[in-house]
HTML snippet that shows the backbone in 3Dmol.js (N, CA, C, O; Angstrom):
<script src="https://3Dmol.org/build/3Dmol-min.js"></script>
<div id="view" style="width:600px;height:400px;position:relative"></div>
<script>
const pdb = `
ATOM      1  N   UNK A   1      -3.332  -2.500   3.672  1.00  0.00           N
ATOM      2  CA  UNK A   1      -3.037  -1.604   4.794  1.00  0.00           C
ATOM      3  C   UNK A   1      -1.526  -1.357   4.865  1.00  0.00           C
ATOM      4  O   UNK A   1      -1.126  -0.209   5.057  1.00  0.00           O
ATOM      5  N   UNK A   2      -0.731  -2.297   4.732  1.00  0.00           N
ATOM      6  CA  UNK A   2       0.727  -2.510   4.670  1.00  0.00           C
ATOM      7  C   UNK A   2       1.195  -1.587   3.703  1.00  0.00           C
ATOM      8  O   UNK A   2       2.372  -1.249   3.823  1.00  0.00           O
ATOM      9  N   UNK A   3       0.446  -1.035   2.640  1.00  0.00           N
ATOM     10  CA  UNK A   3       0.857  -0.875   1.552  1.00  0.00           C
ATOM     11  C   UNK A   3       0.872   0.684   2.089  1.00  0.00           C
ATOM     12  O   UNK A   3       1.808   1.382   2.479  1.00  0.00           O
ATOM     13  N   UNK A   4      -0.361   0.916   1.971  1.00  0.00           N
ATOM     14  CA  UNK A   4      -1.036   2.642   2.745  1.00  0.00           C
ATOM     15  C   UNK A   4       0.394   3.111   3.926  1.00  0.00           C
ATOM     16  O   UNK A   4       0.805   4.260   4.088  1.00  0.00           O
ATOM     17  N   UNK A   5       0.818   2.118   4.473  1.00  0.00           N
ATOM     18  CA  UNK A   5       1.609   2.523   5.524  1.00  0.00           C
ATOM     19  C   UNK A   5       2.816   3.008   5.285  1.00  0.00           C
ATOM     20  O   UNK A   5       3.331   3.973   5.849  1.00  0.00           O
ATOM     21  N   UNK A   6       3.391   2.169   4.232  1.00  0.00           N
ATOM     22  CA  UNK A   6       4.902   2.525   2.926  1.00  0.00           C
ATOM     23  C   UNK A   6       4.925   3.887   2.892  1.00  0.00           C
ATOM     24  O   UNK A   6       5.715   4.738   3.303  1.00  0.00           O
ATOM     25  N   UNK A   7       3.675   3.909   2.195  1.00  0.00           N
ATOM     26  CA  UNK A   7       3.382   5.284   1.471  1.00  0.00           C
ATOM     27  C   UNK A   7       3.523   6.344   2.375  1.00  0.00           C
ATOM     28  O   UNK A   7       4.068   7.388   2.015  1.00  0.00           O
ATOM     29  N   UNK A   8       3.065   6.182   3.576  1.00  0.00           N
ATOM     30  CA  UNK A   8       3.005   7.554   4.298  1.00  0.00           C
ATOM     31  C   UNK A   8       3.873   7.654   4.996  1.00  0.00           C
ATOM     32  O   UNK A   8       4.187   8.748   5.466  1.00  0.00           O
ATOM     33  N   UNK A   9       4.409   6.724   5.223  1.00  0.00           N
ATOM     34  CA  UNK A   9       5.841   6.688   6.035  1.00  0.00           C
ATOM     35  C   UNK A   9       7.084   7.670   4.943  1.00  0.00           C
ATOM     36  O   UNK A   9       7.725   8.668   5.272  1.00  0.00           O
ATOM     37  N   UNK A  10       7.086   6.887   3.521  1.00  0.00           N
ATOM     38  CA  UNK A  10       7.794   7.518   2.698  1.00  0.00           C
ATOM     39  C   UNK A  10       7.420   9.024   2.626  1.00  0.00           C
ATOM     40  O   UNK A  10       8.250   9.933   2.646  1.00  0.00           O
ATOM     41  N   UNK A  11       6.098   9.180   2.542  1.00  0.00           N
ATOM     42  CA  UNK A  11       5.478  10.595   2.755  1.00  0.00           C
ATOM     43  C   UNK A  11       5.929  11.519   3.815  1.00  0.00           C
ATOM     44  O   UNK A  11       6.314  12.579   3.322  1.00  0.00           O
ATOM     45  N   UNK A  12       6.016  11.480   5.154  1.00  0.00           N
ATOM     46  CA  UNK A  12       6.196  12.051   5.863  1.00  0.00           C
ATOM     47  C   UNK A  12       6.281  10.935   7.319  1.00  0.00           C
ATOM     48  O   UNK A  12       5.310  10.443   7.894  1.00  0.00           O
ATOM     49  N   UNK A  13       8.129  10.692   7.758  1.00  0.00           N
ATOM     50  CA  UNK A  13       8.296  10.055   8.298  1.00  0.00           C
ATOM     51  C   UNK A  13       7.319  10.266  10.104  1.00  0.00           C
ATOM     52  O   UNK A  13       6.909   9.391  10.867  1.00  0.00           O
ATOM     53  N   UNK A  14       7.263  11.611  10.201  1.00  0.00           N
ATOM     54  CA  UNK A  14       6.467  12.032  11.430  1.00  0.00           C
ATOM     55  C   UNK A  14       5.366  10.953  11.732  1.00  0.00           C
ATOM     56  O   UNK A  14       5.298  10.116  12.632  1.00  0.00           O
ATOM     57  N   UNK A  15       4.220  11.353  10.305  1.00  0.00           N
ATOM     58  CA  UNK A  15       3.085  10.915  10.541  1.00  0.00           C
ATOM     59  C   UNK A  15       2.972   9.137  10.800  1.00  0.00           C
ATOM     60  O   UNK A  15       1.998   8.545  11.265  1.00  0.00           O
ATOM     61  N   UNK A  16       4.351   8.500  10.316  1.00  0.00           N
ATOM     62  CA  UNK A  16       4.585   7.235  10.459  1.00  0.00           C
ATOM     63  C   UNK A  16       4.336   6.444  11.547  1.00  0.00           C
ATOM     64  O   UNK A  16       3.822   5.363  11.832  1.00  0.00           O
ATOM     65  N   UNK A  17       5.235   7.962  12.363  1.00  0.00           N
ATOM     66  CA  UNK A  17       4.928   7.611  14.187  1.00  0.00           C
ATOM     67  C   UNK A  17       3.970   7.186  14.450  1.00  0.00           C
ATOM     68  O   UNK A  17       3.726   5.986  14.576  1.00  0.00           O
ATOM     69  N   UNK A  18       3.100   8.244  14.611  1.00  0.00           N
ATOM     70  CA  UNK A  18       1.822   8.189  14.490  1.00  0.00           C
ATOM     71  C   UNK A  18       0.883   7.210  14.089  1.00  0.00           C
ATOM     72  O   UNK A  18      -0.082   7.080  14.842  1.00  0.00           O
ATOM     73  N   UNK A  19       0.940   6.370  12.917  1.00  0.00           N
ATOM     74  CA  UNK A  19       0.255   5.426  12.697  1.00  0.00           C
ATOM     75  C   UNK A  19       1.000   4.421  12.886  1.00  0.00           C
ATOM     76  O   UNK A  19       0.352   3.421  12.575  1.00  0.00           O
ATOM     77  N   UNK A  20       2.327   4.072  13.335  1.00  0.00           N
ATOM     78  CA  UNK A  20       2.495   3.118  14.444  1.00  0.00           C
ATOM     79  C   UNK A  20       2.042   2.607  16.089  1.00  0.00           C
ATOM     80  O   UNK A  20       1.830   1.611  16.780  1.00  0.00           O
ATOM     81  N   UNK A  21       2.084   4.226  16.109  1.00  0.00           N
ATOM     82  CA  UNK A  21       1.191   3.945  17.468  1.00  0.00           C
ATOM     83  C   UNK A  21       0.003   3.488  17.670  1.00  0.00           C
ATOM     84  O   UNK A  21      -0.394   2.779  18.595  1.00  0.00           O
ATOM     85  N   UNK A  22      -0.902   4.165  16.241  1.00  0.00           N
ATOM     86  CA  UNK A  22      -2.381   3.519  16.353  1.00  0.00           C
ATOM     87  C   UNK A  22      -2.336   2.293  16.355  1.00  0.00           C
ATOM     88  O   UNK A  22      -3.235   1.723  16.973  1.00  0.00           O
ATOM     89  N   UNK A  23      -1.366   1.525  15.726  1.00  0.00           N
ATOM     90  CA  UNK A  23      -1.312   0.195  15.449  1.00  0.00           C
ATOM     91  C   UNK A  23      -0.852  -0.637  16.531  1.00  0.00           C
ATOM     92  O   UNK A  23      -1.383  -1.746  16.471  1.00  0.00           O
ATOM     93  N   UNK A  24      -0.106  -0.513  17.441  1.00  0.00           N
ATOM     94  CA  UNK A  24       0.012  -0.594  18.702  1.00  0.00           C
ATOM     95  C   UNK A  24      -1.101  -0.524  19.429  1.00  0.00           C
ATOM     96  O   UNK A  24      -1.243  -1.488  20.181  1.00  0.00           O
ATOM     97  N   UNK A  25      -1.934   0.278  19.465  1.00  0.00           N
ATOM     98  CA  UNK A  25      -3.459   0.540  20.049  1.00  0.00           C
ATOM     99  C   UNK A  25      -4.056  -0.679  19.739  1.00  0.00           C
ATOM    100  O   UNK A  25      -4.334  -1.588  20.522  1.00  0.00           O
ATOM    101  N   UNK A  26      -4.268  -0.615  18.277  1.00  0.00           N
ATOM    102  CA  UNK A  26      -5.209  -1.448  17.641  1.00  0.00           C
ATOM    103  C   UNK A  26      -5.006  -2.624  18.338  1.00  0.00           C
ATOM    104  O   UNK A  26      -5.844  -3.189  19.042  1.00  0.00           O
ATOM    105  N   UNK A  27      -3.622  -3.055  18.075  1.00  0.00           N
ATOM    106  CA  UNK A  27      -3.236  -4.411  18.637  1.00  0.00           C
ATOM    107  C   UNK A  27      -3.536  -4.983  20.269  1.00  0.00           C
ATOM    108  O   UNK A  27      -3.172  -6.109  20.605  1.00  0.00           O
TER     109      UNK A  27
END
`;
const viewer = $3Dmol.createViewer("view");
viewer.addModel(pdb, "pdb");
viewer.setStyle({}, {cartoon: {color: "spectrum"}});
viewer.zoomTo();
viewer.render();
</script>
């Protein structure tokens, strides 16, 4: 999952947000 997250962060810092927040949720 850690890994997937690199990637998309490097990908497009926006969407990073974004799946920080879910992760925040999650948590």
């Amino acid at each position: 999952m850690k890994t997937r997250e690199g990637v998309e962060n490097t990908r497009e810092p926006s969407l990073n947000m974004e799946v920080e927040l879910n992760l925040k949720l999650m948590h």
